[in-house]
N, C-alpha and C positions, 0 to 999 in steps of 0.2 A: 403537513405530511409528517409521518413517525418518521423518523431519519438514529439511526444504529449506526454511532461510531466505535473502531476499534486501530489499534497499532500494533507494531509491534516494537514501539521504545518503552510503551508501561502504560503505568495510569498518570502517572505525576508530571508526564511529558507535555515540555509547552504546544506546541504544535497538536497534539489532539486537544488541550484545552483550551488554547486559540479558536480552532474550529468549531465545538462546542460553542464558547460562547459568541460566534460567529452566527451561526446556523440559529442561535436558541431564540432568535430576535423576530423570525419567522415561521420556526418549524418547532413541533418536539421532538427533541433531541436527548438521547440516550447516548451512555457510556455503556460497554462492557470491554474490560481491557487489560491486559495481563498485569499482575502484581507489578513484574519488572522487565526488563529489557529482553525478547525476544527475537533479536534481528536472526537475520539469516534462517528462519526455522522453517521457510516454505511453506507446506499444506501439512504441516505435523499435525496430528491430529491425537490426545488423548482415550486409550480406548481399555486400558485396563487397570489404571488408576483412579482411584478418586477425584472431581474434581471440587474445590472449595471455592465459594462464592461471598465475599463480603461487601455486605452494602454500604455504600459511603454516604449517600443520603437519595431521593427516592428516584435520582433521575444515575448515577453512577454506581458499579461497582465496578470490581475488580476481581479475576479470576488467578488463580496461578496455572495456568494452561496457556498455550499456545495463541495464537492470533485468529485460528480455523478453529479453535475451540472457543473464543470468546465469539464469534461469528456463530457457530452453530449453537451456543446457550443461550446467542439472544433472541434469535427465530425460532428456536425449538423448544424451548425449554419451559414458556410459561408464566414467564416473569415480568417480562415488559411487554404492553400493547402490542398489536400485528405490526411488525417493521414494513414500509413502502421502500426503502433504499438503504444501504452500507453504504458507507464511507471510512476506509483505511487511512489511517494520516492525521495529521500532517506529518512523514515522516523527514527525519532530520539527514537528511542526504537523498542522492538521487538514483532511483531506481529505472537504470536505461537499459534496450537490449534486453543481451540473456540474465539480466538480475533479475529480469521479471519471473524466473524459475527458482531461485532461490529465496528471492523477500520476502518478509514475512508482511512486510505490507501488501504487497501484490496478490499474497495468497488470502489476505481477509475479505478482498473485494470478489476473490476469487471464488471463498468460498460461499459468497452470497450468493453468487450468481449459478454455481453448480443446484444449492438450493430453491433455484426458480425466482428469487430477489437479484434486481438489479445490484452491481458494486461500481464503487469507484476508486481509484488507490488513488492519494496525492502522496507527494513527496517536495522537499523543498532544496534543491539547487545549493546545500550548505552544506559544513565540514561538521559542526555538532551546533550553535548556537544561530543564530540570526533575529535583525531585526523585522524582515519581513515574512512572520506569519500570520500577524495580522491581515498583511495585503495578500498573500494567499487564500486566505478564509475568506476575505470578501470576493475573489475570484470566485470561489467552490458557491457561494450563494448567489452570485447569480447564472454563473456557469448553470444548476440546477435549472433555476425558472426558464430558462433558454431550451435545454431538453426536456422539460417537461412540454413546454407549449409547442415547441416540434415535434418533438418524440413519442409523447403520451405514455402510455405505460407498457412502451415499447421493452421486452426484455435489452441487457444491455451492461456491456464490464470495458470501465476505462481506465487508462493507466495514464496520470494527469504528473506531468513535473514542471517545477513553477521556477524561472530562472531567480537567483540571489540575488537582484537589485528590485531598485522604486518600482512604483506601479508607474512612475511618470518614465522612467527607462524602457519599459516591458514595450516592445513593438507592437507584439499582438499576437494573436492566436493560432495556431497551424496543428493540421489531424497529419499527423505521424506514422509512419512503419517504423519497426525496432532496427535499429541499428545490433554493432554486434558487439561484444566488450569481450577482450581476449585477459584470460588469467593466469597469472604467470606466479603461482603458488609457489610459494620453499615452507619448510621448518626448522625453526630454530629447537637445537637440545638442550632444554631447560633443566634435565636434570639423568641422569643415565648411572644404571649401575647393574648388575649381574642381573638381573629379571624385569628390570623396569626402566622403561624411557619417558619421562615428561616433555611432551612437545609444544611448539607453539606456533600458529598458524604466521609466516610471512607473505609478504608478493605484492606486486601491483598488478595494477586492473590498466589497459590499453584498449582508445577503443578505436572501432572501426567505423566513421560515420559518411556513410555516403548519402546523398543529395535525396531529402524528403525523410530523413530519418529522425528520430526522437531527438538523438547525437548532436548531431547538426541543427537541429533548430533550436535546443535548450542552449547550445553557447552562442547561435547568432542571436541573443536575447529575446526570443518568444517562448511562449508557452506550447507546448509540448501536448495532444492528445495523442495517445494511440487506444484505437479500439482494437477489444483483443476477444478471442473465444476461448474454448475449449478445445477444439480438435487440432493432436498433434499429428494426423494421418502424412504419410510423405505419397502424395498423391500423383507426385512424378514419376516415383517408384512404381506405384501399378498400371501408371500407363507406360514404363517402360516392358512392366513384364507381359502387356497386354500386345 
Protein backbone atom coordinates (compact mmCIF):
# COMPACT_ATOMS: atom_id res chain seq x y z
CA UNK A 1 0.00 0.00 0.00
CA UNK A 2 1.29 3.83 -0.81
CA UNK A 3 0.99 5.07 2.85
CA UNK A 4 1.68 9.39 2.97
CA UNK A 5 3.05 10.27 6.33
CA UNK A 6 2.99 13.91 7.67
CA UNK A 7 3.21 15.88 11.51
CA UNK A 8 3.13 18.51 12.71
CA UNK A 9 6.58 18.47 14.84
CA UNK A 10 8.72 18.83 11.35
CA UNK A 11 10.71 16.42 9.27
CA UNK A 12 13.50 15.74 11.72
CA UNK A 13 10.93 14.38 14.36
CA UNK A 14 11.59 11.00 15.98
CA UNK A 15 8.16 9.79 15.99
CA UNK A 16 7.29 10.44 12.20
CA UNK A 17 10.66 8.75 11.47
CA UNK A 18 9.97 5.99 13.87
CA UNK A 19 6.82 5.27 11.94
CA UNK A 20 8.38 5.62 8.57
CA UNK A 21 10.78 3.16 9.24
CA UNK A 22 8.13 1.13 10.90
CA UNK A 23 5.55 0.97 8.06
CA UNK A 24 8.57 0.81 5.30
CA UNK A 25 9.00 -2.90 6.18
CA UNK A 26 5.78 -3.56 4.57
CA UNK A 27 4.27 -0.71 2.64
CA UNK A 28 5.69 2.37 0.54
CA UNK A 29 5.99 4.87 2.47
CA UNK A 30 6.37 8.61 1.80
CA UNK A 31 7.31 11.66 3.89
CA UNK A 32 5.90 15.13 3.21
CA UNK A 33 6.25 17.17 6.24
CA UNK A 34 6.83 20.67 7.39
CA UNK A 35 10.42 22.07 7.46
CA UNK A 36 9.83 22.60 11.30
CA UNK A 37 7.49 22.48 14.27
CA UNK A 38 4.00 23.34 13.39
CA UNK A 39 1.83 22.38 16.37
CA UNK A 40 -1.23 23.86 17.08
CA UNK A 41 -1.90 25.10 13.39
CA UNK A 42 -5.25 23.16 12.86
CA UNK A 43 -6.43 22.96 9.22
CA UNK A 44 -4.20 26.11 8.11
CA UNK A 45 -3.91 25.80 4.97
CA UNK A 46 -1.40 27.93 2.58
CA UNK A 47 -3.24 29.89 -0.15
CA UNK A 48 -1.45 32.95 -1.24
CA UNK A 49 2.05 32.11 -0.74
CA UNK A 50 4.45 30.27 -2.17
CA UNK A 51 4.92 27.00 -1.36
CA UNK A 52 8.66 25.45 -1.31
CA UNK A 53 9.44 21.74 -1.71
CA UNK A 54 12.80 20.24 -0.96
CA UNK A 55 13.66 16.72 -1.66
CA UNK A 56 15.67 15.01 0.85
CA UNK A 57 15.96 11.79 -1.07
CA UNK A 58 13.21 10.03 -3.26
CA UNK A 59 10.99 8.83 -0.66
CA UNK A 60 11.07 12.31 1.79
CA UNK A 61 10.70 15.79 1.68
CA UNK A 62 9.92 18.66 3.33
CA UNK A 63 7.65 21.63 2.73
CA UNK A 64 7.65 24.92 4.73
CA UNK A 65 3.71 24.89 5.08
CA UNK A 66 1.54 23.70 7.23
CA UNK A 67 0.51 20.07 8.05
CA UNK A 68 -3.05 20.50 5.61
CA UNK A 69 -0.53 21.66 3.14
CA UNK A 70 2.02 18.91 3.41
CA UNK A 71 -1.35 16.46 3.17
CA UNK A 72 -2.78 18.24 0.23
CA UNK A 73 0.94 18.26 -1.89
CA UNK A 74 1.14 14.85 -1.34
CA UNK A 75 -2.25 13.86 -2.97
CA UNK A 76 -2.58 16.62 -5.28
CA UNK A 77 0.29 17.68 -6.27
CA UNK A 78 1.96 15.00 -8.48
CA UNK A 79 4.85 14.08 -6.97
CA UNK A 80 4.51 10.92 -5.33
CA UNK A 81 2.41 7.80 -6.48
CA UNK A 82 -1.57 7.77 -5.81
CA UNK A 83 -1.55 7.66 -1.67
CA UNK A 84 -4.06 4.62 -0.43
CA UNK A 85 -3.76 6.22 3.47
CA UNK A 86 -2.27 9.38 5.58
CA UNK A 87 -1.00 8.93 8.54
CA UNK A 88 -0.22 12.17 10.94
CA UNK A 89 2.37 11.26 13.76
CA UNK A 90 3.81 9.98 15.73
CA UNK A 91 3.09 13.08 17.52
CA UNK A 92 5.13 13.86 20.67
CA UNK A 93 2.28 14.49 23.24
CA UNK A 94 -1.42 13.64 23.30
CA UNK A 95 -4.08 14.90 21.30
CA UNK A 96 -7.49 14.19 23.48
CA UNK A 97 -10.96 15.83 23.40
CA UNK A 98 -11.36 19.38 21.98
CA UNK A 99 -7.35 19.24 20.87
CA UNK A 100 -8.66 17.38 18.08
CA UNK A 101 -9.63 21.15 16.75
CA UNK A 102 -6.74 22.70 17.27
CA UNK A 103 -3.75 19.93 16.30
CA UNK A 104 -2.02 20.14 13.66
CA UNK A 105 -1.79 16.38 13.85
CA UNK A 106 -5.40 15.79 13.83
CA UNK A 107 -5.78 18.26 11.04
CA UNK A 108 -3.28 16.17 8.56
CA UNK A 109 -5.45 12.94 8.98
CA UNK A 110 -8.16 15.39 8.61
CA UNK A 111 -7.15 16.71 5.76
CA UNK A 112 -6.99 13.33 3.93
CA UNK A 113 -10.02 12.47 4.66
CA UNK A 114 -11.89 15.85 3.48
CA UNK A 115 -9.92 14.81 0.28
CA UNK A 116 -11.60 11.37 -0.14
CA UNK A 117 -8.31 9.42 1.45
CA UNK A 118 -8.61 7.75 4.52
CA UNK A 119 -6.36 9.54 7.80
CA UNK A 120 -5.20 8.58 10.76
CA UNK A 121 -3.60 10.83 13.60
CA UNK A 122 -1.45 9.04 16.13
CA UNK A 123 -0.05 10.72 18.89
CA UNK A 124 2.16 9.39 21.88
CA UNK A 125 1.07 9.68 25.61
CA UNK A 126 4.68 11.99 26.28
CA UNK A 127 5.93 15.34 27.39
CA UNK A 128 8.60 15.86 24.33
CA UNK A 129 10.95 12.75 24.19
CA UNK A 130 10.07 8.80 24.77
CA UNK A 131 11.22 5.64 24.54
CA UNK A 132 8.34 4.04 23.16
CA UNK A 133 7.84 4.99 19.50
CA UNK A 134 9.07 2.25 18.36
CA UNK A 135 6.25 0.23 20.04
CA UNK A 136 3.77 2.65 18.79
CA UNK A 137 4.81 2.29 15.13
CA UNK A 138 4.52 -1.44 15.45
CA UNK A 139 0.94 -0.71 16.77
CA UNK A 140 0.01 1.65 13.72
CA UNK A 141 1.38 -1.57 11.41
CA UNK A 142 -0.67 -3.82 12.36
CA UNK A 143 -3.51 -1.68 13.68
CA UNK A 144 -3.62 -1.07 9.55
CA UNK A 145 -3.61 -4.98 8.38
CA UNK A 146 -6.57 -5.32 11.06
CA UNK A 147 -8.70 -2.32 9.14
CA UNK A 148 -7.91 -3.28 6.09
CA UNK A 149 -9.00 -6.88 6.25
CA UNK A 150 -12.18 -5.68 8.05
CA UNK A 151 -12.68 -2.40 6.69
CA UNK A 152 -11.43 -2.72 3.12
CA UNK A 153 -11.46 0.50 1.60
CA UNK A 154 -13.92 1.58 3.80
CA UNK A 155 -13.60 5.57 3.81
CA UNK A 156 -12.35 6.33 7.25
CA UNK A 157 -10.51 9.28 10.01
CA UNK A 158 -9.02 8.01 13.26
CA UNK A 159 -7.55 9.80 16.04
CA UNK A 160 -5.17 6.91 17.73
CA UNK A 161 -3.16 7.91 21.28
CA UNK A 162 -0.84 5.33 22.51
CA UNK A 163 -0.23 5.41 26.32
CA UNK A 164 3.77 6.12 27.55
CA UNK A 165 4.61 2.87 28.70
CA UNK A 166 5.91 -0.90 27.43
CA UNK A 167 3.99 -2.74 24.98
CA UNK A 168 4.02 -5.39 27.91
CA UNK A 169 2.06 -2.60 30.25
CA UNK A 170 -0.34 -1.49 27.33
CA UNK A 171 -3.82 -3.42 28.43
CA UNK A 172 -5.30 -3.22 25.13
CA UNK A 173 -7.20 -1.66 22.84
CA UNK A 174 -10.70 0.46 23.46
CA UNK A 175 -12.67 2.75 20.46
CA UNK A 176 -13.30 5.93 22.37
CA UNK A 177 -15.64 9.21 22.35
CA UNK A 178 -13.73 12.50 22.95
CA UNK A 179 -13.64 13.53 26.26
CA UNK A 180 -13.46 17.21 26.86
CA UNK A 181 -10.19 19.32 28.05
CA UNK A 182 -10.95 22.70 29.57
CA UNK A 183 -8.25 25.67 28.95
CA UNK A 184 -7.47 27.87 31.13
CA UNK A 185 -5.28 30.43 29.11
CA UNK A 186 -3.41 33.60 30.71
CA UNK A 187 -0.65 35.87 29.01
CA UNK A 188 2.39 36.75 30.19
CA UNK A 189 3.82 40.66 29.18
CA UNK A 190 7.00 40.05 27.74
CA UNK A 191 7.64 43.32 26.74
CA UNK A 192 5.20 46.54 26.82
CA UNK A 193 5.73 50.15 25.87
CA UNK A 194 3.68 53.13 24.24
CA UNK A 195 2.34 51.18 21.00
CA UNK A 196 3.43 47.65 21.54
CA UNK A 197 2.98 44.63 23.83
CA UNK A 198 4.96 41.30 23.28
CA UNK A 199 2.82 38.61 24.81
CA UNK A 200 3.23 35.07 25.64
CA UNK A 201 0.82 32.38 25.68
CA UNK A 202 0.24 30.73 29.49
CA UNK A 203 -2.45 28.21 31.18
CA UNK A 204 -3.08 24.73 31.73
CA UNK A 205 -5.17 22.27 30.02
CA UNK A 206 -7.91 20.32 32.66
CA UNK A 207 -9.67 17.48 31.53
CA UNK A 208 -12.95 16.18 31.73
CA UNK A 209 -12.95 12.45 31.28
CA UNK A 210 -15.92 10.55 31.67
CA UNK A 211 -16.55 6.79 31.33
CA UNK A 212 -15.68 5.41 27.61
CA UNK A 213 -13.71 8.46 26.69
CA UNK A 214 -10.27 8.84 24.91
CA UNK A 215 -9.39 10.58 28.71
CA UNK A 216 -10.18 7.82 30.59
CA UNK A 217 -8.83 5.01 28.69
CA UNK A 218 -5.42 6.70 27.63
CA UNK A 219 -4.50 6.99 31.52
CA UNK A 220 -6.16 3.53 32.54
CA UNK A 221 -3.31 2.24 30.22
CA UNK A 222 -5.02 1.37 26.91
CA UNK A 223 -4.99 2.60 23.63
CA UNK A 224 -7.29 5.07 22.78
CA UNK A 225 -9.28 4.94 19.21
CA UNK A 226 -11.68 7.50 18.42
CA UNK A 227 -13.45 7.48 15.04
CA UNK A 228 -14.20 10.93 14.01
CA UNK A 229 -15.87 12.71 10.92
CA UNK A 230 -16.59 15.91 9.60
CA UNK A 231 -19.83 17.01 10.50
CA UNK A 232 -19.97 19.72 13.26
CA UNK A 233 -24.07 20.07 12.80
CA UNK A 234 -25.74 20.52 16.54
CA UNK A 235 -28.46 18.41 15.52
CA UNK A 236 -30.20 18.89 18.84
CA UNK A 237 -30.63 22.21 18.05
CA UNK A 238 -32.79 21.48 14.98
CA UNK A 239 -34.73 19.19 16.53
CA UNK A 240 -35.28 21.54 19.22
CA UNK A 241 -36.42 24.21 16.70
CA UNK A 242 -38.47 21.56 14.86
Amino acid sequence: MNILLTNDDGINAEGINSLFEALSSDHNVYIVAPFEEKSASSNAITIRDNLTLEKIDDRRYALNGFPADCVNVGLNAGIIPGIELVISGINHGPNLGDDVFFSGTVAGARTAFIFGTSGIAVSLDCLESSSFFADASRFILSFIGDIRRRSGTVLAFYNINYPDITADEVKGVRYTRLGRRKYSDSFRVVHNDETTQVLQLMGTIDSVAGKGTDIEELRSGYISITPLTLDCTDYEYLKRLR
